[in-house]
C-alpha positions, 0 to 999 in steps of 0.5 A: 452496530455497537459505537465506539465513545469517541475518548477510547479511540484515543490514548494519552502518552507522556502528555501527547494524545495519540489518535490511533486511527490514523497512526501508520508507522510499520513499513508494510503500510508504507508499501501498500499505501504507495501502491494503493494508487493506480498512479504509482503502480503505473510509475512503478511499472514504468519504471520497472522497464527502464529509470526516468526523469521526474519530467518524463514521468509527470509528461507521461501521466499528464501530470504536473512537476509537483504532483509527480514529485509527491508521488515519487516521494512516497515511493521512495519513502516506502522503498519502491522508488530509488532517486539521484539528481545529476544537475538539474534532473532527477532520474528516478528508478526502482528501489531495492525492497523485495516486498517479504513481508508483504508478500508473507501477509497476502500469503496468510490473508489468502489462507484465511479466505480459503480456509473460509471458503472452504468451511461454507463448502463443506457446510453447504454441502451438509446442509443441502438436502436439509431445505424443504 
């Protein structure tokens, strides 16, 4: 195993240092960080069957008021989750993003695993009769 020295996991820009290990700033990791947890993929299956209060939701997954909101507030910031608040109550439904590209991206992993797959296959079956 080969260590990376601690001072190339970071890079200097206009006096700011960048920790590139913890940078997420493209949408599709938004998405499949908000995804990432059983909790908002519930939500978000929840929702998918009819919109619901913030309330509802937290009663729903045992959840407090501030925990459920947290959770909403990334799935709204990934695009997920659409937010209004009438009065008092926020209703929550599902957002507009058509997940494109990331569907194009598990597309393409999938692809490369196959094609992995495939070339053990083909050199399993080479290689079968070669063993003592």
């Amino acid at each position: 195993m080969t260590l990376v020295p601690h001072s190339l996991l970071r890079a200097r820009w206009h006096g700011h240092i960048l920790n590139h290990m913890v940078q997420y700033s493209s949408d599709l990791d938004s998405v499949f960080t908000a995804v990432a947890d059983g909790t908002r993929r519930g939500i978000l299956e929840r929702l998918g069957r009819r919109q619901a209060s913030i309330s509802e939701l937290a009663e729903q997954f045992d959840m407090t008021l501030t925990g459920m909101k947290k959770h909403v507030q990334l799935l709204e910031d990934a695009g997920l989750v659409r937010t209004q608040k009438v009065g008092r109550v926020r209703t929550c439904s599902l957002g507009t993003r058509r997940l494109t590209a990331e569907a194009a991206w598990i597309a393409k992993y999938h692809q490369m695993v196959e094609a992995q797959l495939d070339s053990l296959g083909e050199f399993l079956e080479r290689t079968k009769g070669d063993q003592p």
